[in-house]
C-alpha positions as CSV (number, residue, x, y, z in Angstrom):
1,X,9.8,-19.5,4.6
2,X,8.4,-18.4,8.3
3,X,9.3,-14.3,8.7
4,X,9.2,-12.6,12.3
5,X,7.5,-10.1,11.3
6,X,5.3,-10.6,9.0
7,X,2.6,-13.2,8.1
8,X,1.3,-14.6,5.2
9,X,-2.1,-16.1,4.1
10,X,-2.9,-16.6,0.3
11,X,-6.8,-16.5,-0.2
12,X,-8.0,-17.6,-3.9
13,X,-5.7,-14.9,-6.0
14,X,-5.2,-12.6,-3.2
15,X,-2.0,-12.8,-0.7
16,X,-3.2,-10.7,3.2
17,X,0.3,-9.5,5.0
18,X,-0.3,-9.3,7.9
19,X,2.4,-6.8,10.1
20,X,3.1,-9.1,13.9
21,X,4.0,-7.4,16.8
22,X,7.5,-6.8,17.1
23,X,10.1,-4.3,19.5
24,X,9.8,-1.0,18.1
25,X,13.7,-0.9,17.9
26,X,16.0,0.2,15.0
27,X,17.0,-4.2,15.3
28,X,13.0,-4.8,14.6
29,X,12.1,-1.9,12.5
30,X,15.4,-3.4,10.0
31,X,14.0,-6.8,10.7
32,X,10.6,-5.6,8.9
33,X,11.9,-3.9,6.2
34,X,14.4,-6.5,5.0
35,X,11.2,-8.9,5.4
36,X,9.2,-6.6,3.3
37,X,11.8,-6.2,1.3
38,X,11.9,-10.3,0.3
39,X,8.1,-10.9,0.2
40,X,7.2,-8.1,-2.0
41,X,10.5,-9.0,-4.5
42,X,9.0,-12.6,-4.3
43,X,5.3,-11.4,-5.1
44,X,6.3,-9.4,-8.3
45,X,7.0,-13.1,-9.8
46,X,4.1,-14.8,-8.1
47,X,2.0,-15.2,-11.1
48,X,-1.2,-16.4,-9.1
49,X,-1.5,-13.2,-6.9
50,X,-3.3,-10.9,-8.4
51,X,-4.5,-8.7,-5.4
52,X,-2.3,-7.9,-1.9
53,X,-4.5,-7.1,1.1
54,X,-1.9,-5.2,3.9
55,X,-2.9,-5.3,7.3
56,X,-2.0,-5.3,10.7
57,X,-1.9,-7.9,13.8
58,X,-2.7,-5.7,16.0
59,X,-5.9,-3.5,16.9
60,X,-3.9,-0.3,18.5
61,X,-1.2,0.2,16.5
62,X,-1.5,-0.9,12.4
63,X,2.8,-0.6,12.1
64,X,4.5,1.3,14.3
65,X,3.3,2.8,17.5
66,X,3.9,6.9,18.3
67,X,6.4,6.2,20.2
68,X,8.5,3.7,18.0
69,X,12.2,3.7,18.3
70,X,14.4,6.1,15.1
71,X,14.1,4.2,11.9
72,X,17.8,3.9,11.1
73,X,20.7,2.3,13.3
74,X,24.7,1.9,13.0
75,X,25.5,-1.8,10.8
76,X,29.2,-1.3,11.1
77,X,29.5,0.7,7.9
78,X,27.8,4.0,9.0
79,X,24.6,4.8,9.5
80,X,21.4,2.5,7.4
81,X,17.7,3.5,6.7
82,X,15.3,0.9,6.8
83,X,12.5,1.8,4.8
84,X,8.9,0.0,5.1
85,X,7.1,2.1,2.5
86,X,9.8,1.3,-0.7
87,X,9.0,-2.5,-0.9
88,X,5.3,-1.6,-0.8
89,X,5.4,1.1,-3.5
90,X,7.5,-0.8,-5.6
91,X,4.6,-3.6,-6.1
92,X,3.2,-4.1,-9.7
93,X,-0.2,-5.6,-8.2
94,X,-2.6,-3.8,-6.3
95,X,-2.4,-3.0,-2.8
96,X,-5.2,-2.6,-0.7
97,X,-3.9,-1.4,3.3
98,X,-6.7,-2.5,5.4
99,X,-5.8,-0.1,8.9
100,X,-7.4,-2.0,11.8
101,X,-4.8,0.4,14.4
102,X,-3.3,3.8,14.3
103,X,-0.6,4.7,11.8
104,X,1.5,6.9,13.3
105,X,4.9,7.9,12.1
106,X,6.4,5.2,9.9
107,X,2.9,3.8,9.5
108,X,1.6,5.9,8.1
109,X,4.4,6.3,5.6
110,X,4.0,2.7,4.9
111,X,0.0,3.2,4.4
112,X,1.0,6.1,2.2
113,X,2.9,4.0,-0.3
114,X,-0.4,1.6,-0.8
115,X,-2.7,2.5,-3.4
116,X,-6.6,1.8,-1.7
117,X,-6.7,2.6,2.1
118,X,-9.6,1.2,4.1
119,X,-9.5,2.3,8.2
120,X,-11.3,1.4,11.0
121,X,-13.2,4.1,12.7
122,X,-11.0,4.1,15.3
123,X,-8.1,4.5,14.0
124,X,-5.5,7.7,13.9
125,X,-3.3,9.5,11.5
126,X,-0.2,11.2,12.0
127,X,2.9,12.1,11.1
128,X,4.6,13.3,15.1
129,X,8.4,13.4,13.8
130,X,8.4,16.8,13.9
131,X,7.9,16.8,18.0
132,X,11.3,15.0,18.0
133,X,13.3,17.2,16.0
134,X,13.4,15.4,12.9
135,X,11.1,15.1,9.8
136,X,9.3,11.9,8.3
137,X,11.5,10.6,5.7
138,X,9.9,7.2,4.5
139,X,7.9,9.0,1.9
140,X,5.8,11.0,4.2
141,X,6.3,14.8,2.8
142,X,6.3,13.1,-0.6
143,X,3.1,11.3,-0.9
144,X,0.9,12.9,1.8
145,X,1.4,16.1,0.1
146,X,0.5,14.2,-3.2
147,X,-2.6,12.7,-1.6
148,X,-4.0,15.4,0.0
149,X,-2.3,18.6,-1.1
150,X,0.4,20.8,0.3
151,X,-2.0,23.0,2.8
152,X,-3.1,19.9,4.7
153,X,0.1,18.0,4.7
154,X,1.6,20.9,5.8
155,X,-0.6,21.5,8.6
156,X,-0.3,18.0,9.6
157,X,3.5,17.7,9.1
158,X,4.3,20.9,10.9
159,X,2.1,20.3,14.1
160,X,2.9,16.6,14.5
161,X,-0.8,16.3,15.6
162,X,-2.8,13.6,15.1
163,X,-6.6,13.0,13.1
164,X,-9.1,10.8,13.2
165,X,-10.4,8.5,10.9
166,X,-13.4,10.8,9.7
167,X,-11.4,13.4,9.2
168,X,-8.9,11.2,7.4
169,X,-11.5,10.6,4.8
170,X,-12.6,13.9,4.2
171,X,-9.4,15.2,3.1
172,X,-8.4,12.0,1.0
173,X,-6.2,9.8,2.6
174,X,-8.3,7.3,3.3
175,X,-11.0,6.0,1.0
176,X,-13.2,4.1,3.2
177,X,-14.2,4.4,7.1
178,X,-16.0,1.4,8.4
179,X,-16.6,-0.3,11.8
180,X,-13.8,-2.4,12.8
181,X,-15.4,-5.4,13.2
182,X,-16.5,-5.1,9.1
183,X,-13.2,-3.9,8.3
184,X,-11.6,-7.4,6.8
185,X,-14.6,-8.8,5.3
186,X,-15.6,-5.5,3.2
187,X,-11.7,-5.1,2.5
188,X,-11.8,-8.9,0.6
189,X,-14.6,-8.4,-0.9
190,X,-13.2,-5.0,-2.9
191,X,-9.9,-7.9,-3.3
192,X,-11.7,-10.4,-4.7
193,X,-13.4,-8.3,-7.4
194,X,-10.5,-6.7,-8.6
195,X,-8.8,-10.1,-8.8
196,X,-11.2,-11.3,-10.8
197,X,-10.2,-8.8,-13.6
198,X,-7.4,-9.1,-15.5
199,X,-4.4,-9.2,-13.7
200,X,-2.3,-7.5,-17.1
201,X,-4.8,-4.6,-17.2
202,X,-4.7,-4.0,-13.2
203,X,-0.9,-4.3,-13.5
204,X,-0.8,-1.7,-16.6
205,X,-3.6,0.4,-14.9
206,X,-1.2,1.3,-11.3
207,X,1.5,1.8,-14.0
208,X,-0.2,4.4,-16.0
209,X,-1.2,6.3,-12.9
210,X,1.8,6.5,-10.9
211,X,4.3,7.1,-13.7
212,X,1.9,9.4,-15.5
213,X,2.0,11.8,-12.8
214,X,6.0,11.8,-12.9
215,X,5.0,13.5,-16.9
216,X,3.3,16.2,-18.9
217,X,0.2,15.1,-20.2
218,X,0.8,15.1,-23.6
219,X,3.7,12.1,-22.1
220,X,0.9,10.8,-19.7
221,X,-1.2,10.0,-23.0
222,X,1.4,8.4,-24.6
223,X,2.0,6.1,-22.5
224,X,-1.7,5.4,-21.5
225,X,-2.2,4.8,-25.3
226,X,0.8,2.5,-25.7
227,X,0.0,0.2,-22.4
228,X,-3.5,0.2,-24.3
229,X,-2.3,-1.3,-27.5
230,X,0.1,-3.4,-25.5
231,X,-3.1,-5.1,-23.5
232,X,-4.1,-6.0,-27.3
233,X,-1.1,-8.6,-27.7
234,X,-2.0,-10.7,-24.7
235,X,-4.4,-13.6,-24.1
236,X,-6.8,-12.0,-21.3
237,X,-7.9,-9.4,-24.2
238,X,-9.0,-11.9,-26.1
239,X,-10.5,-13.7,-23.8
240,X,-12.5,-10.5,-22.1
241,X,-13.4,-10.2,-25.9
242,X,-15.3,-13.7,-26.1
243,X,-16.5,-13.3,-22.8
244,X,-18.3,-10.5,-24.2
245,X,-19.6,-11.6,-27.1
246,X,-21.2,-14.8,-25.3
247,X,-22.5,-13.0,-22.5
248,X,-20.5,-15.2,-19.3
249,X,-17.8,-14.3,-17.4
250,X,-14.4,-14.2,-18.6
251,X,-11.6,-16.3,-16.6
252,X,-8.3,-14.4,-17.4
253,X,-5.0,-16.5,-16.6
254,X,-2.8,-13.4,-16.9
255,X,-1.2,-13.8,-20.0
């Protein structure tokens, strides 16, 4: 079904969202998260997508500009927040966010709850609520602080200033800074590889991490172990197994 703001392309095994244009009002900001809401839902059942490339329409701004509009409005029964960031964090497959504009605010919450981040050289962080008299609350003194530790999240949380895409990388919330104009093209090529593994291990992989972090370690190993053994009852082991053995690429179906 056509969305308003969002677009979808499905290339081989991998599905590109890309974010459109739309008013930076609490109507289009709940607009984009009941959208993400439904595609994401949709893609967990999807069986053919192995690999979701996020990106944006725009060049200056990747979600929502600096000076988008409060994320929650009044829907007749008090007062609703529409988070962006919860459908994306909540999908089993991997999610590359290629940032071709600034994430600012809500962006960069939503860029937060992706798993690989590749960003333009031009592009800027930040996380401004604070200059408003509120605090991010999509995720953004949740996972920053998880991504690049409490000192810098801090820092960035409390000032409400901006950094660039260099320094982005340096402290780990990015993992790749390329030109713009390279940005898509390297982003499906790291989409396409990983789709070409098995899309049971790359499911079982993101679940191991992010849940194992929720654990002790003694917990964290218990479950790596038993998602290990669980990999042993499916198809795609076997046929990584053969593929070995005579020396050609396996074709794993996801079973």
């Amino acid at each position: 079904m056509p969305y308003q703001t969002v677009s979808l392309e499905k290339v081989d095994q991998v599905m590109v969202v890309s974010l459109n244009d739309i008013a930076s009002d609490p109507t289009g900001v709940a607009r984009r998260s009941d959208e993400l809401t439904e595609i994401c839902a949709g893609l967990t059942w999807d069986e053919e997508v192995r690999v979701i490339v996020l990106t944006g329409a725009s060049k200056k701004s990747f979600c929502f500009g600096e000076d988008s509009a409060p994320t929650s409005f009044e829907n007749g029964h008090g007062e609703r927040l529409c988070s962006v960031a919860e459908p994306i964090a909540k999908v089993d497959r991997p999610l590359i966010a290629a940032i071709n504009g600034d994430a600012i605010g809500q962006g960069l919450e939503l860029v937060l709850a992706s798993d690989i981040r590749i960003a333009a050289k031009t592009c800027r962080f930040g996380l401004p609520q604070i200059k408003g008299g509120v605090i991010p609350w999509d995720g953004g003194t949740q996972r920053l602080t998880r991504l690049v530790g409490r000192g810098k999240a801090l820092e960035m949380i409390l000032t409400g200033e901006s950094i660039s895409a260099g320094e982005a990388q340096r402290i780990g919330l990015v993992n790749q800074v390329v030109p713009s104009g390279e940005l898509m093209g390297i982003t499906m090529k790291m989409a396409r590889e990983m789709a070409s593994k098995g899309s049971v291990a790359l499911r079982y992989t993101k679940e191991a991490v992010y849940q194992g972090m929720d654990l002790t370690l003694e917990q964290g190993l218990r479950l790596e172990a038993d998602l290990y053994f669980l990999i042993h009852t499916t198809k795609d082991r076997e046929e990584g197994i053969k593929a070995f053995r005579e020396k050609k690429t396996p074709k794993f179906e996801g079973r």
